[in-house]
C-alpha positions as CSV (number, residue, x, y, z in Angstrom):
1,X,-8.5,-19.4,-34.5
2,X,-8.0,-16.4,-36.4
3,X,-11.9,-15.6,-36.8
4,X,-12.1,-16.5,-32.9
5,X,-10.0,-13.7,-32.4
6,X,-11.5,-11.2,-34.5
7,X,-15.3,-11.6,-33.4
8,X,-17.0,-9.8,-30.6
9,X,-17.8,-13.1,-28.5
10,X,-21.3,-13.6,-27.7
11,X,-22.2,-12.3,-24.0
12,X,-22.5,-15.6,-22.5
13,X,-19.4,-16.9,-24.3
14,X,-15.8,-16.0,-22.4
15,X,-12.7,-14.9,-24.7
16,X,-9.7,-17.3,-23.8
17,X,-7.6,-14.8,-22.3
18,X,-11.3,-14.0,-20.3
19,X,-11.2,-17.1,-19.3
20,X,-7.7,-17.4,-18.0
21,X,-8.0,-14.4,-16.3
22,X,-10.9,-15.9,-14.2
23,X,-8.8,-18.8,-13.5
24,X,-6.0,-16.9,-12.0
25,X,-8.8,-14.5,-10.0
26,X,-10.2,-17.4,-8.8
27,X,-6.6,-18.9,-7.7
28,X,-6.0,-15.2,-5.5
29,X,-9.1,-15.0,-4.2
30,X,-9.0,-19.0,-2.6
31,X,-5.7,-17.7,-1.4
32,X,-6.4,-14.8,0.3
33,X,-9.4,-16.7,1.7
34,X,-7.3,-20.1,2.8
35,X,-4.7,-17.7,4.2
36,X,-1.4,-20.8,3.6
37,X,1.6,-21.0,5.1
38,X,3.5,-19.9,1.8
39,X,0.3,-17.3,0.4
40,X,3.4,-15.0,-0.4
41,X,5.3,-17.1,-2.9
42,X,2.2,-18.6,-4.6
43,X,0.6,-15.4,-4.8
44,X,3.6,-13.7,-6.2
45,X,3.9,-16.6,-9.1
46,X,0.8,-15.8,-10.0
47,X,1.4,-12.1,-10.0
48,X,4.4,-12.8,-12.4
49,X,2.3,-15.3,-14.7
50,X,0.4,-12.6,-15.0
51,X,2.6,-10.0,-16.0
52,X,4.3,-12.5,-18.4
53,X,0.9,-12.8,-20.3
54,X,0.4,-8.9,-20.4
55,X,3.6,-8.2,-21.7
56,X,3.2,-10.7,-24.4
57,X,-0.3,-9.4,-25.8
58,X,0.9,-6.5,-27.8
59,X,3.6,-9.3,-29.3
60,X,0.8,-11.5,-30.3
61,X,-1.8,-8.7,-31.5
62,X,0.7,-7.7,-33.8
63,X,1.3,-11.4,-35.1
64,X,-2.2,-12.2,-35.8
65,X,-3.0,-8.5,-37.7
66,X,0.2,-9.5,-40.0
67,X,-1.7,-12.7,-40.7
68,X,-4.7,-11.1,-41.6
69,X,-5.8,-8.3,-44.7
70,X,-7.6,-5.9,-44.4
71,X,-10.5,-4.7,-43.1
72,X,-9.8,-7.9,-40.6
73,X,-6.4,-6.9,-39.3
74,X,-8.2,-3.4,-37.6
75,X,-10.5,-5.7,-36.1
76,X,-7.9,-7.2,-33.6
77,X,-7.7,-5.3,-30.3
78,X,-6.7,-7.2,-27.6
79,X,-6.5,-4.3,-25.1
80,X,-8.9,-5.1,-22.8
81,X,-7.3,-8.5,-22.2
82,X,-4.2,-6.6,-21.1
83,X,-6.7,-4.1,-18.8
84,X,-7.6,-8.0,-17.4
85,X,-3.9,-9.2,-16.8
86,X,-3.0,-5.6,-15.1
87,X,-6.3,-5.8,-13.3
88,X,-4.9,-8.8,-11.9
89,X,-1.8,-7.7,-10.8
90,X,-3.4,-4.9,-8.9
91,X,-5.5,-7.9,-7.4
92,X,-2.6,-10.1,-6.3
93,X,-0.4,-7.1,-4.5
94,X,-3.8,-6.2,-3.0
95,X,-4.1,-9.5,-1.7
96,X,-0.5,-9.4,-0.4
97,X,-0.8,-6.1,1.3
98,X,-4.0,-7.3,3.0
99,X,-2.5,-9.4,4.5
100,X,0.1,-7.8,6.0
101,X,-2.5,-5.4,7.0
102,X,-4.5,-8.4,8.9
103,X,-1.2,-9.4,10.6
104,X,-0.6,-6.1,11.7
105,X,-4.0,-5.4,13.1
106,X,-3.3,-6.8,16.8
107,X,0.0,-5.0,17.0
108,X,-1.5,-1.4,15.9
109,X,-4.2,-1.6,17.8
110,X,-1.9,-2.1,20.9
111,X,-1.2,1.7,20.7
112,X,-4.3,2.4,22.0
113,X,-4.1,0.8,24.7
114,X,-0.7,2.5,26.0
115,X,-1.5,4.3,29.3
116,X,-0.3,7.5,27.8
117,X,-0.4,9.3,31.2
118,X,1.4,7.0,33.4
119,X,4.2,6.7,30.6
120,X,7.8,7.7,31.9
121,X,10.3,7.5,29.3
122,X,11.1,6.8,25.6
123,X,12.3,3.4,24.3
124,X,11.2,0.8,21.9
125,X,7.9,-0.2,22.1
126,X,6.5,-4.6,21.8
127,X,4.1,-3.3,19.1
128,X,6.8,-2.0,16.6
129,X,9.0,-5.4,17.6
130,X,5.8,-7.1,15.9
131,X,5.2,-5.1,13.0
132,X,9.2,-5.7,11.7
133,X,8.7,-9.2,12.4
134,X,5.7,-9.3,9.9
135,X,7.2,-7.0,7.5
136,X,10.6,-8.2,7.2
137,X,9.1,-12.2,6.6
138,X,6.9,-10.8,4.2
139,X,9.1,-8.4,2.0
140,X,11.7,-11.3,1.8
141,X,9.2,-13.9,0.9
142,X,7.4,-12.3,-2.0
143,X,10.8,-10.5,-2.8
144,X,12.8,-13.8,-3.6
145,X,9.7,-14.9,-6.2
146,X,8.1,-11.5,-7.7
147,X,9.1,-9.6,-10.7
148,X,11.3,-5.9,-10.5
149,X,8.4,-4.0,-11.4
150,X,5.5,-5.8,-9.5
151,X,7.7,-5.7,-6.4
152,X,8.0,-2.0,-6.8
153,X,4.0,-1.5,-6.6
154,X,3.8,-4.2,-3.9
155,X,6.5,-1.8,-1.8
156,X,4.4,1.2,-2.4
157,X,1.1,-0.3,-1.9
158,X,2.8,-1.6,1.7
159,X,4.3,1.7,2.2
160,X,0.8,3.2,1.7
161,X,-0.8,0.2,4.0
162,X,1.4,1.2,6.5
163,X,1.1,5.3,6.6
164,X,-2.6,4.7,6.6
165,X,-2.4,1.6,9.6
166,X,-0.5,4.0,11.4
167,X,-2.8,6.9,11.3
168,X,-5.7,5.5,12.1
169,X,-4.1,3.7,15.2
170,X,-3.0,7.2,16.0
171,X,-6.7,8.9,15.9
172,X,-8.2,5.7,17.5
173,X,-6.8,7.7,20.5
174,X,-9.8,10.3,19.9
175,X,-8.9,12.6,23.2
176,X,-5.7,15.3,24.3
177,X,-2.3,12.9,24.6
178,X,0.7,14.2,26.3
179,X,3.3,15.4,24.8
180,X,5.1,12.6,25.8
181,X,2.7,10.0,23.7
182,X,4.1,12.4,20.3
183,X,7.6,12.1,20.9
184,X,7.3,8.4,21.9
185,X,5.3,8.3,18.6
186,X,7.6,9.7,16.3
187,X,10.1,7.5,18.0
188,X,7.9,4.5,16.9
189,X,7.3,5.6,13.6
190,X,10.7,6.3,12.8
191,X,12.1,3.2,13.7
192,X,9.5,1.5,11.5
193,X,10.4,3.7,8.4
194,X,14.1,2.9,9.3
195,X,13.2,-0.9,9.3
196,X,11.5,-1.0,6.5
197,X,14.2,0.5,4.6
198,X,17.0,-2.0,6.0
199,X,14.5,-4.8,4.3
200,X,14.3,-3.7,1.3
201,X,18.0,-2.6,0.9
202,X,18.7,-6.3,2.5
203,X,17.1,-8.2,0.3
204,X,18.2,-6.3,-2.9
205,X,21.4,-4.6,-2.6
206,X,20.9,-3.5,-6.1
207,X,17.8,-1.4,-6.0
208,X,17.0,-1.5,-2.4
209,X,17.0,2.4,-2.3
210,X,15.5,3.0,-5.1
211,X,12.8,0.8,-3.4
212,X,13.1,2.7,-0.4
213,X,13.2,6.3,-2.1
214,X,9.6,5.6,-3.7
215,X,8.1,3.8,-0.5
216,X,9.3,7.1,1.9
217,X,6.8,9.6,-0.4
218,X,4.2,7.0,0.0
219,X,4.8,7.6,4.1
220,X,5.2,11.4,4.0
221,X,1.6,11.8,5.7
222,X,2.1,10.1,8.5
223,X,6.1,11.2,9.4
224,X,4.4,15.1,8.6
225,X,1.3,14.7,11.1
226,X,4.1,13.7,13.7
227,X,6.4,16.2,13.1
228,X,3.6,18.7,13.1
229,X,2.0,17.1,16.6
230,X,5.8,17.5,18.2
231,X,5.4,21.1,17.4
232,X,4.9,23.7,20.3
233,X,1.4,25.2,19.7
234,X,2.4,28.6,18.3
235,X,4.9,26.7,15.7
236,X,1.7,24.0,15.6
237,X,-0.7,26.6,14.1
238,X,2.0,28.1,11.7
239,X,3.0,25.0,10.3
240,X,-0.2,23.4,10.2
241,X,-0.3,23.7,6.1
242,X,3.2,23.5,5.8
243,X,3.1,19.6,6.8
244,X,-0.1,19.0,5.6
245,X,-0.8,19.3,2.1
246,X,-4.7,20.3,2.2
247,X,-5.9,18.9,5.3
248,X,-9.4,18.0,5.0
249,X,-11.9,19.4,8.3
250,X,-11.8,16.0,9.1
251,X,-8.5,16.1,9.5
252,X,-7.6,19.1,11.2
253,X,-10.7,18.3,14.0
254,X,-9.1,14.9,14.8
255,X,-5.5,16.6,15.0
256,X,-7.0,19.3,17.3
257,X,-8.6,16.7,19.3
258,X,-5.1,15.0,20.0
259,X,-3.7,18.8,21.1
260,X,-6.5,19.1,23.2
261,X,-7.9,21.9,21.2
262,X,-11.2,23.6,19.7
263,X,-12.0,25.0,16.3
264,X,-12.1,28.3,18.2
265,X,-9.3,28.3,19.8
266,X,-7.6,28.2,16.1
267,X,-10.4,29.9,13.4
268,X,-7.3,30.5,11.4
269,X,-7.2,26.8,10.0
270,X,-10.7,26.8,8.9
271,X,-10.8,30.3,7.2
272,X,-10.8,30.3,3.3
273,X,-7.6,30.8,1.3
């Protein structure tokens, strides 16, 4: 066993920790492609088998080398099996969060179909009733099986899935909106962030801010275009890199498009710091 672990396998022969992380791979992968009723939970126990293993492989390097003299004992390195197990992890909370992002998909795209110009007054909008329905059943599931840590990076990989969801529903729009659409926008938005903060500090009372605190950064793009877009144009223009942390062109041309403007009717966006 102890010479198994020293040698540089063959290329055609799998380590065993190779080999178990193929296993679990193969596990997410049929998962995220079966889509079942509990992909959450299972995914999540896998995510935490996972974690279990990495955590361990530093404990059991360090047993083998003390088994072994030298020049073996340099030869153990089982670092890239613990790059495996973490690439795994990244893996299942991908697979969590792409789904959420699947879910989401009819209720996002809804937003552009909002007759912006015929709209009267602010209130809560069906979409964002749809997207707390998904998030809530979701955070709560993989929250009552997944480790501390991998539930933080699932949070901010959701938080990121959702600033990025958000945006692109928003530039889908791809013409002037009223002013109107912003505020009833930020309204939206707002109550999502607010949501998604009442889940997390509901189902942990504990570290629920904390959670909430590190997911909000992960948003900052999205809440900052907003407040920018609710901006009277003078205060747009002068604010424009104030809420936007180096906006690409692309950026700044679909933003423009959405306040009905030009490139030159602003050259002071464009021009070189």
């Amino acid at each position: 066993f102890f010479f198994l672990m020293i040698r540089r396998p063959p290329r055609s022969t799998q380590s065993r920790s190779s080999a178990a992380s193929d296993v679990y791979k193969r596990q997410v992968e049929t998962l995220h492609r079966t889509k079942p009723a509990n992909l959450e939970q299972q995914v999540s126990h896998i995510v935490n088998t996972c974690e279990y293993v990495k955590e361990t492989l530093g404990a059991l390097e360090e047993s083998v080398k003390s088994s072994l003299e030298p020049p073996f004992d340099e030869r153990v390195n089982l670092g890239d099996e613990e790059d495996l197990f973490s690439g795994l992890i990244a893996k299942g909370i991908d697979v969590l969060t792409n789904t959420i992002d699947q879910k989401t998909d009819v209720a996002f795209s809804s937003v552009n179909k909002i007759n912006w110009d015929r709209f009267e007054s602010l209130g809560e909008n069906k979409y964002v009733k749809e997207i707390k329905v998904v998030l809530a059943a979701s955070v709560k599931a993989v929250h009552s099986v997944m480790s501390e840590l991998c539930f933080m990076l699932y949070v901010n990989k959701l938080a990121l899935t959702l600033n990025n969801k958000f945006l692109a529903a928003l530039f889908r729009n791809n013409r002037k909106l009223p002013t109107i659409a912003f505020q009833q926008l930020n309204v939206d938005f707002v109550e999502m962030k607010n949501d998604f903060a009442n889940v997390l500090r509901g189902v942990d009372a504990k570290n629920g801010k904390s959670y909430a605190d590190s997911s909000f950064k992960l948003l900052a793009k999205a809440e900052n275009t907003m407040k920018l877009l609710n901006l009277d144009h003078q205060s747009f223009v002068e604010n424009f890199n104030k809420y936007l942390d180096e906006p690409t062109p692309a950026d700044i041309d679909k933003l423009l498009t959405l306040r009905g403007l030009k490139r030159t009717d602003v050259p002071q966006l464009f021009a070189r710091k």
